[in-house]
N, C-alpha and C positions, 0 to 999 in steps of 0.2 A: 255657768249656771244651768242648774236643769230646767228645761223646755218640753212640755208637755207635747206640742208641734211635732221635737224631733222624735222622740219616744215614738208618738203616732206614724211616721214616715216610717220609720227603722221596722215598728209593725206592722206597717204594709209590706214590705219586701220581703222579710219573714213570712207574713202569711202566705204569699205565692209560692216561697219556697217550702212551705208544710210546717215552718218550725214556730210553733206559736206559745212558749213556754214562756211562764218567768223567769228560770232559769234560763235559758237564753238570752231573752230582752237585755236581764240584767249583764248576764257577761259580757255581749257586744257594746252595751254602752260601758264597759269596764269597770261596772259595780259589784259590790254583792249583791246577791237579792234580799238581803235583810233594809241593805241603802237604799236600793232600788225601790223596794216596797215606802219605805218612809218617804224617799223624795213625791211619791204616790199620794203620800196621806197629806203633806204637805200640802196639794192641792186640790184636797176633799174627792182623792180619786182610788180606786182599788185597780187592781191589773184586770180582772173580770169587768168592770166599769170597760177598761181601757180598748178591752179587748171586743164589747160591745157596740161600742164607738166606729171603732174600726170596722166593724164588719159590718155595720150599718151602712157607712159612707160610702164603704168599696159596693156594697150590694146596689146602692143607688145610680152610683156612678156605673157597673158594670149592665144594671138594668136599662139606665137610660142610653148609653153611647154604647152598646155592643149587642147584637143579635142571639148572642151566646142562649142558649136554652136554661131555663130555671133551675132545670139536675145540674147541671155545670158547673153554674153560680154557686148553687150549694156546698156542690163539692167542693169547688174553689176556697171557698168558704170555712172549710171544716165540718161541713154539717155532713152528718153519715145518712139521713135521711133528710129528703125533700121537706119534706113535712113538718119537721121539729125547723128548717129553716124558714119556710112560709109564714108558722105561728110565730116565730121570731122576728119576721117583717113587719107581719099585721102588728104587733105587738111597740115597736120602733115608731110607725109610719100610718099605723089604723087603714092600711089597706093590702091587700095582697100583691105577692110581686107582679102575679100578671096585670094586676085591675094598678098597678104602679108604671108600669112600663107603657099599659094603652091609653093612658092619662097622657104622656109626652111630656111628665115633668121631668125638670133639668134637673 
């Protein structure tokens, strides 16, 4: 059965390795991306959804448990500029990464 869960894991480790496609996604889980896309809708979700998700949580998780600098994250991240990543937090989270990290939420 398809699991949204692992989908999200599988794009964790892909994003640390840079490769953030749906053509990817889909082949590592051994789909097409036509499949891939529907098992998606199937659960009222788009890859851009997916991929926002993703990069929320990692953002949270690497803002709270890691010293790492905000360019970092971003880059980490995918974001080619600081900035279009920030509005992307505030936007997520309704606060900035720094004003999120000196808060000391989990």
């Amino acid at each position: 059965p398809f699991k949204v869960s692992v989908v999200q894991n599988l794009m964790v480790e892909l994003a640390l390795s840079g490769a953030r496609s749906v053509a990817r996604v889909s082949q590592e889980l051994g789909l097409s991306r036509r499949t891939f896309q529907r098992r998606l809708s199937e659960h009222d979700l788009t890859f851009r959804d997916l991929v926002s998700q993703v990069r929320r949580d990692m953002a949270q998780a690497l803002l709270s448990n890691t010293n790492l600098p905000v360019q970092d994250i971003a880059k980490l991240l995918g974001y080619k500029k600081p900035g279009a990543f920030a509005r992307a937090f505030v936007r997520w989270t309704g606060q900035s990464p720094k004003g999120y990290r000196d808060s000391g939420r989990p």
